[in-house]
C-alpha positions in Angstrom: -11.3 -27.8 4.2 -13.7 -25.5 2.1 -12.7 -22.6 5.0 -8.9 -22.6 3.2 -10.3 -21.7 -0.4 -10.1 -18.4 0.7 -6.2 -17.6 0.2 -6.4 -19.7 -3.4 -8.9 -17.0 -4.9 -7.2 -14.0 -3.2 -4.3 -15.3 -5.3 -5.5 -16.1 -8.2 -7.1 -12.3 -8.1 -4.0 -11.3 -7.3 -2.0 -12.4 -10.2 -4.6 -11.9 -12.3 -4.3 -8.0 -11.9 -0.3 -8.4 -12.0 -0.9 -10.4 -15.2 -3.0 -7.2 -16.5 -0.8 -4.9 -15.5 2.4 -6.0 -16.6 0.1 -6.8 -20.0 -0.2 -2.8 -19.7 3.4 -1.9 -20.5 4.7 -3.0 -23.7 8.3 -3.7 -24.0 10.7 -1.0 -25.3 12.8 -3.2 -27.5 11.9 -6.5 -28.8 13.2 -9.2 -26.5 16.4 -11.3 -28.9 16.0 -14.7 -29.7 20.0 -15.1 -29.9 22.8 -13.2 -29.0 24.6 -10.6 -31.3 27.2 -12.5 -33.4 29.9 -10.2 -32.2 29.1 -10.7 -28.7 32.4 -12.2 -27.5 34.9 -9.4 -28.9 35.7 -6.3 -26.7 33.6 -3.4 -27.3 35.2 -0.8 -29.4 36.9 1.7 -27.0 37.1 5.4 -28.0 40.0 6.8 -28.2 39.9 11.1 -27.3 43.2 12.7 -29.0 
């Protein structure tokens, strides 16, 4: 079965380059480790008079 290595390193090159390239772009905001305490009231609505 030495033929059907093939596939296994075309993927491991594979994800190896997604790997660098999502390693590429950094992340806008910082990912949160727990919600907003206010996350279960209604979001303020604005009122145009």
């Amino acid at each position: 079965m030495a033929d059907g290595s093939g596939w296994q390193q075309s993927l491991c090159e594979s994800e190896r380059a997604r790997v660098r390239a999502a390693r590429k772009h950094i992340l806008v905001w910082a990912p949160r480790q727990s919600p907003p305490p206010d996350w279960h009231l209604p979001l303020p609505q604005e009122k145009d008079e």
